[in-house]
GUMARLO-893855 format. One record per residue (C-alpha): x, y, z. Coordinates in steps of 0.001 Angstrom, whole numbers, plus 524288, in hexadecimal, padded with zeros to 5 digits. Example, Ala and Ser with C-alpha at 12.3 -4.5 7.8 and 13.67 -1.06 7.14 Angstrom:
residues 2
8300C7EE6C81E78/835667FBDC81BE4/
end
This chain:
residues 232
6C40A581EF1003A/6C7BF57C8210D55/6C18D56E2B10862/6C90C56DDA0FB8E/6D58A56FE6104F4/6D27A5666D10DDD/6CFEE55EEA10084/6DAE555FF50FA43/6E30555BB7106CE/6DBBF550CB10A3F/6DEAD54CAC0FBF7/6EC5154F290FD8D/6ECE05461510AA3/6E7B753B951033F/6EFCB53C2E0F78D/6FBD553CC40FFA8/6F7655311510973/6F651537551164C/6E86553038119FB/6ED5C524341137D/6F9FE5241311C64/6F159529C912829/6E8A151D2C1247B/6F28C5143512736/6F8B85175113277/6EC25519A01385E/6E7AC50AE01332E/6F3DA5039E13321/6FB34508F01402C/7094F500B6141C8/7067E4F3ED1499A/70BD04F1A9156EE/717204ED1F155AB/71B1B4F53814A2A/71857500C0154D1/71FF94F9E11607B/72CF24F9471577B/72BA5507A21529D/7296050B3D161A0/735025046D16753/73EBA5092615C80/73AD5516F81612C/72F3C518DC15877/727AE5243015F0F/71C52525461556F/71CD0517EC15765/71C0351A3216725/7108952331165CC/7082051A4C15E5E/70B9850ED2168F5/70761518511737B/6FB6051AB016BA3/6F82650D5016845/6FAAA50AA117602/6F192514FD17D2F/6E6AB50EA2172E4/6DB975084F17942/6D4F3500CF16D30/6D5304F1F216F02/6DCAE4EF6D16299/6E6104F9881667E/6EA744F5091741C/6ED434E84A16D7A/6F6694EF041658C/6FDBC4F684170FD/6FFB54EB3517792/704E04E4A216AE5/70C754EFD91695D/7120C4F1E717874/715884E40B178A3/71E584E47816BE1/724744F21216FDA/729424EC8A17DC5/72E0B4E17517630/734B74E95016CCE/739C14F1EE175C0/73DBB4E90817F55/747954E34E1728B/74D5F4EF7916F4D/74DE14F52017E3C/74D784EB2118535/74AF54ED0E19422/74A514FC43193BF/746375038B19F61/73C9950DC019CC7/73A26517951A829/72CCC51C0E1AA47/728955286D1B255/71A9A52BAB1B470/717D65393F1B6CD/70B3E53DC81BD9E/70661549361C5BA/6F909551741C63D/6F62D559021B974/6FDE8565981B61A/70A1D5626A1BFB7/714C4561781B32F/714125544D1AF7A/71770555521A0EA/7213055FDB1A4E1/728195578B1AD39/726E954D341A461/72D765550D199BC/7373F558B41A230/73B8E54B901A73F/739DA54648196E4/744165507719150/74D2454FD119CEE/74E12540A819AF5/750035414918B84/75AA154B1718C25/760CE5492A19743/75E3753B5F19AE1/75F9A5368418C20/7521D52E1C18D40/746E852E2A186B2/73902531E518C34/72AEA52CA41894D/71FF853686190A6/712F6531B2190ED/70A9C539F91948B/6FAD053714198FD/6F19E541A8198A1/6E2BE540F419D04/6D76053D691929D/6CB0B5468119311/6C08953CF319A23/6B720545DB18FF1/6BDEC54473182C6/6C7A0539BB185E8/6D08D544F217FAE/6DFE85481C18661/6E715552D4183CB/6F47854C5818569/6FACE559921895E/704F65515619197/70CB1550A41840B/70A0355F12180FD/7123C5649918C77/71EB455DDF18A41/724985663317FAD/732945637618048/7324E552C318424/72BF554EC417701/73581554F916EAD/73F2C54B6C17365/742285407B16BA6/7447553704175C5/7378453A1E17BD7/72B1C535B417917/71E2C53CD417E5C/70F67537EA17ED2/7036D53D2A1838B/6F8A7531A2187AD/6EA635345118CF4/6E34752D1519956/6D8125293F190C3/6D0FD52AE119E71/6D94E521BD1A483/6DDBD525B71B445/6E9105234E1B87A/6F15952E3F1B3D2/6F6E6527301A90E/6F12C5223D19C62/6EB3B5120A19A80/6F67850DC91907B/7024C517461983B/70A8650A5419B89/708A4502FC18E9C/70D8A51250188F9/7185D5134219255/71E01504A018C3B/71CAC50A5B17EC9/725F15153F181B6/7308850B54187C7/730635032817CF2/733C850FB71747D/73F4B5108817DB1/73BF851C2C18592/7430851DD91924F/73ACF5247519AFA/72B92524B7199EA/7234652F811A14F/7163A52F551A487/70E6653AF61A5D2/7010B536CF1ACDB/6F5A85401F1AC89/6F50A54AC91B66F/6EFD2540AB1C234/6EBC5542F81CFDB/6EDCE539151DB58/6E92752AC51D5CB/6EFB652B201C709/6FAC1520C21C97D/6FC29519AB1BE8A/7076751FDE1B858/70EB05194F1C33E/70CDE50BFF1BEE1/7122750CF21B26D/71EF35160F1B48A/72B30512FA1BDED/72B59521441C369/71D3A52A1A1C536/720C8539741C8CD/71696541A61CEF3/7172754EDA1CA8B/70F25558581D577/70DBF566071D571/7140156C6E1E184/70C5E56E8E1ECA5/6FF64566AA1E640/6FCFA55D971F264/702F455A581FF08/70EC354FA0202BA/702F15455420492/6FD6E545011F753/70A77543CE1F106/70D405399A1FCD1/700255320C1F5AB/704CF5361E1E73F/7120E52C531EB38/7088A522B41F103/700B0522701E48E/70941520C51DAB8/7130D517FC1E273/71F005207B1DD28/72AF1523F81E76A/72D295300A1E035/724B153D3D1DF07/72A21548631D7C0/722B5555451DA99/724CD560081D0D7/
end
C-alpha cells in the first residue's frame, strides 16, 4: 500500500512539473551578473545564493564569484556610490554570549538606530565529517525576523583563524546589498585567532568575568591590535 502511495505522488510531481522546474534551476542557475543586479536592488534570495556561490571552492565556481563580486561593487558603487559600511568583528572564547550580544546590538540598531544589519556568523567544521552545525543562526530568535536584517551562518571548513576562508569576499557582498553595519561572529577562539581583525574597523572581545588575570587581557589588546576591550 505504502508503494502505490508513494506511486501515485511521485506521478503527481511529475505531471505537475516540480522535478522539471527543480531540473532547471538546479542546471541553469542565473549567471553572474544577472545575480549581482538582483543583489544590489535588495534581492535577498539573490544575496544568499552570492554568499553561497561565494563560499564555493570548485575552480569553475570561484571564477564566477569573482565575475560576480566585481560586477556587484560596480553596480553598487552606481547606485550608492561611496557608501560607508561599518564592520564590527565580534570574538571571545566559546559560550561567553556572542550571538546574544550580537542580537542585542542587531535589533537595537534597526529600531532604534533606523539601519540595517548583516550578521555573519562562522561556526567550526567537524575535522571528522567536515559537518557544522551552524547553531550561531539558531540562537538569535528575535534579529532575523527583521526585515532590515539579514542573518547567515558560514562553517571554517577546517580553516584557523577564527573566521571562515571567503569571510571578506562575504562581508563585500552584504555592502553592495546596502547593509549598514556588518558583524562578524568568529568561532569561539582562544589566544592566536586574529583574523577577524583584519577585515572589520572595530573587533570586541567578549570575556567571561573573572576568566584570567589583567595580563592576559593586557596580551588579548596586544594581539589583536584593537584600543578597545569590552568585557561582559
Amino acid at each position: 500500500a505504502s508503494r502505490c502511495v508513494s506511486a501515485r505522488m511521485a506521478s503527481r510531481f511529475i505531471r505537475g512539473g516540480y522535478f522539471a522546474r527543480r531540473c532547471v534551476r538546479a542546471f541553469h542557475p542565473a549567471a553572474p551578473e544577472e545575480l549581482a543586479e538582483r543583489l544590489v536592488a535588495g534581492d535577498r534570495v539573490a544575496l544568499s545564493k552570492a554568499i553561497t556561490l561565494a563560499e564555493n571552492t570548485r575552480t569553475d565556481s570561484r571564477d564566477k564569484a569573482l565575475i560576480l563580486l566585481q560586477r556587484a561593487l560596480l553596480l553598487s558603487k552606481e547606485k550608492h556610490g561611496e557608501r560607508e559600511t561599518f564592520r564590527i568583528g565580534i570574538s571571545g572564547a566559546p559560550g561567553v554570549g556572542k550571538s546574544s550580544f550580537i542580537e542585542s546590538m542587531g535589533c537595537y540598531v534597526t529600531d532604534n538606530i533606523h539601519r540595517s544589519v548583516a550578521v555573519l556568523a562562522v561556526d567550526p567544521s567537524s575535522p571528522v565529517s567536515g559537518g557544522s552545525i551552524l547553531g550561531d543562526r539558531t540562537r538569535m530568535e528575535q534579529l532575523p525576523m527583521r526585515k532590515s536584517a539579514f542573518v547567515r551562518p558560514s562553517p571554517t571548513r577546517g580553516r584557523l583563524g577564527g573566521v571562515a576562508q571567503h569571510t571578506d569576499e562575504v562581508i563585500q557582498l552584504c555592502e553592495c546589498a546596502g547593509y549598514d553595519v556588518v558583524f562578524v561572529e568568529t568561532v569561539g577562539v582562544g589566544q592566536s585567532e586574529v583574523e577577524v581583525s583584519s577585515v572589520c574597523d572595530m573587533l570586541l572581545l567578549l570575556l567571561q568575568p573573572g576568566a584570567g588575570d589583567a595580563l592576559q587581557v593586557r596580551s588579548a589588546i596586544a594581539a589583536h591590535n584593537s584600543p578597545r576591550t569590552f568585557q561582559t
